[in-house]
VMD Tcl script that draws the C-alpha trace (Angstrom):
set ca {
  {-23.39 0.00 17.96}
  {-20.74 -1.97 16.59}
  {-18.11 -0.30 15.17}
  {-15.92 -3.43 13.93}
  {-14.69 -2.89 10.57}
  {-12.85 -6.31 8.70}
  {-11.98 -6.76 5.78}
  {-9.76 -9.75 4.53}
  {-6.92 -10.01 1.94}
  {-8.80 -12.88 -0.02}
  {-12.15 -10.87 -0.71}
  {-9.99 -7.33 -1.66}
  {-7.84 -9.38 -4.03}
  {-10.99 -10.23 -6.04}
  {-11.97 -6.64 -6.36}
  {-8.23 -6.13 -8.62}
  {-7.84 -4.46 -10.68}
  {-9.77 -1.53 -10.00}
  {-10.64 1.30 -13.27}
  {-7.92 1.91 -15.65}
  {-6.35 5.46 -14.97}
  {-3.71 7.47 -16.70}
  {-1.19 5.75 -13.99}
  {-2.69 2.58 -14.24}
  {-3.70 1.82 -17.48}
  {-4.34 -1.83 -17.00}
  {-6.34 -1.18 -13.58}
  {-5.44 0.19 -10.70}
  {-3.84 -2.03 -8.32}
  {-4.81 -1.06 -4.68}
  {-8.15 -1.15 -2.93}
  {-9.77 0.68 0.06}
  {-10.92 -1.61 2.24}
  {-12.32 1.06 5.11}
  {-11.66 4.61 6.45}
  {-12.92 6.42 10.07}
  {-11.91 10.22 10.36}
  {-8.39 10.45 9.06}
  {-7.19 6.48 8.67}
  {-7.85 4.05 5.78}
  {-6.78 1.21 4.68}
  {-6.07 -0.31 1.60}
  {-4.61 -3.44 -0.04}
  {-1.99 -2.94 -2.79}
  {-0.56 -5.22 -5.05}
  {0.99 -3.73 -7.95}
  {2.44 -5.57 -10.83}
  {5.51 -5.33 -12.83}
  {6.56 -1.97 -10.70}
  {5.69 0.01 -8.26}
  {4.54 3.70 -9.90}
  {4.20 5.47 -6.29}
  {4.71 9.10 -5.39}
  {5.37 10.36 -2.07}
  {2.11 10.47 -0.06}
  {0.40 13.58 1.64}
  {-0.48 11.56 5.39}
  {2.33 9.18 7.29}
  {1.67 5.21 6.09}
  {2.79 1.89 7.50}
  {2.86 -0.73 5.04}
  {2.25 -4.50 6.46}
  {3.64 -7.27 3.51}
  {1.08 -10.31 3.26}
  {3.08 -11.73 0.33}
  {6.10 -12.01 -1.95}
  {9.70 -10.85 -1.39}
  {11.82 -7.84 -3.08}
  {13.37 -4.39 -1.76}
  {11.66 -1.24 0.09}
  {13.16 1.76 -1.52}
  {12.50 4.91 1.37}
  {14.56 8.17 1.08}
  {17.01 6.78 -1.28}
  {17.80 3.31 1.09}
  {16.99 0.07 0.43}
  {15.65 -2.51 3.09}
  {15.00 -6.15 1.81}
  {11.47 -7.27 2.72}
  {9.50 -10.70 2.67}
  {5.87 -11.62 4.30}
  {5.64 -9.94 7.74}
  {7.90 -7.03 7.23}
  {6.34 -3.32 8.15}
  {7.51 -0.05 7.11}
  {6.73 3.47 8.10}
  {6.75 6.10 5.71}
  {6.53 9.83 6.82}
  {4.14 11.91 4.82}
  {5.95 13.66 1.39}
  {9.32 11.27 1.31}
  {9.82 9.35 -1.56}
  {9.40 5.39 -1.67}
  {8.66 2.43 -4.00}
  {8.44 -1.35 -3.98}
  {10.86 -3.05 -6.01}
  {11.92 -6.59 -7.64}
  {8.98 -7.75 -6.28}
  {6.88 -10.30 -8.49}
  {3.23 -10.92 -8.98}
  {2.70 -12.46 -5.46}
  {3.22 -9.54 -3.82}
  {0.64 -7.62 -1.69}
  {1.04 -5.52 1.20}
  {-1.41 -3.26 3.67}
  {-0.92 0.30 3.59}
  {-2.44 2.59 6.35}
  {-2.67 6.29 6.09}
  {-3.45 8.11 8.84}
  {-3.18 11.54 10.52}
  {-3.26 15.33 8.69}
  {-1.65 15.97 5.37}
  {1.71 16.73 6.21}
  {2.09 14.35 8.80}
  {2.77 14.26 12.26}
}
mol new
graphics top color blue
foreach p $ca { graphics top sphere $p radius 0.5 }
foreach p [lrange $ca 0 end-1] q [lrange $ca 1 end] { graphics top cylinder $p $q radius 0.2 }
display resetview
């Protein structure tokens, strides 16, 4: 059995925006691309800002495109294409100054609460 999973940037992007939602009202702006046991991935790309909350699993975020600031536990770290992040499970973090070129991978992995 094969148990390759791919997905590419290019073919998520096409699937945004996703359903409106009291957060999102014009769509939401992330996508799944695949999960196995307690890790997904998604692509997000928000636009205009960045309405996060804190996150019940640990997440690394990967930046495709665009430029702006990483706000994690109150510090900011500039970021541009190439950049990753880690961000333990419950702290408080949001993208910022970014503009409409921006997407990043987010991976969530592990047990709520983190590890």
């Amino acid at each position: 059995m094969d148990a390759t999973l791919k997905a590419t940037a290019e073919e998520l992007l096409r699937r945004l925006p996703g359903p409106p939602s009291a957060r999102w009202p014009q769509g939401e702006r992330f996508v799944r691309a695949f999960a196995h046991g307690t890790m997904s991935v998604e692509l997000y790309a928000p636009r205009g800002h960045d309405p996060q909350a804190p996150h019940e699993q640990d997440e690394l975020y990967f930046v495709v495109c665009g430029r702006g600031e990483f706000v994690v536990a109150g510090t900011r770290h500039a970021f541009a294409p190439g950049s990753a992040f880690f961000v333990p499970a419950g702290v408080a973090h949001r993208f910022e100054g970014f503009g409409d070129d921006f997407v990043t991978w987010v991976v969530f992995w592990g047990p709520a609460g983190g590890e």
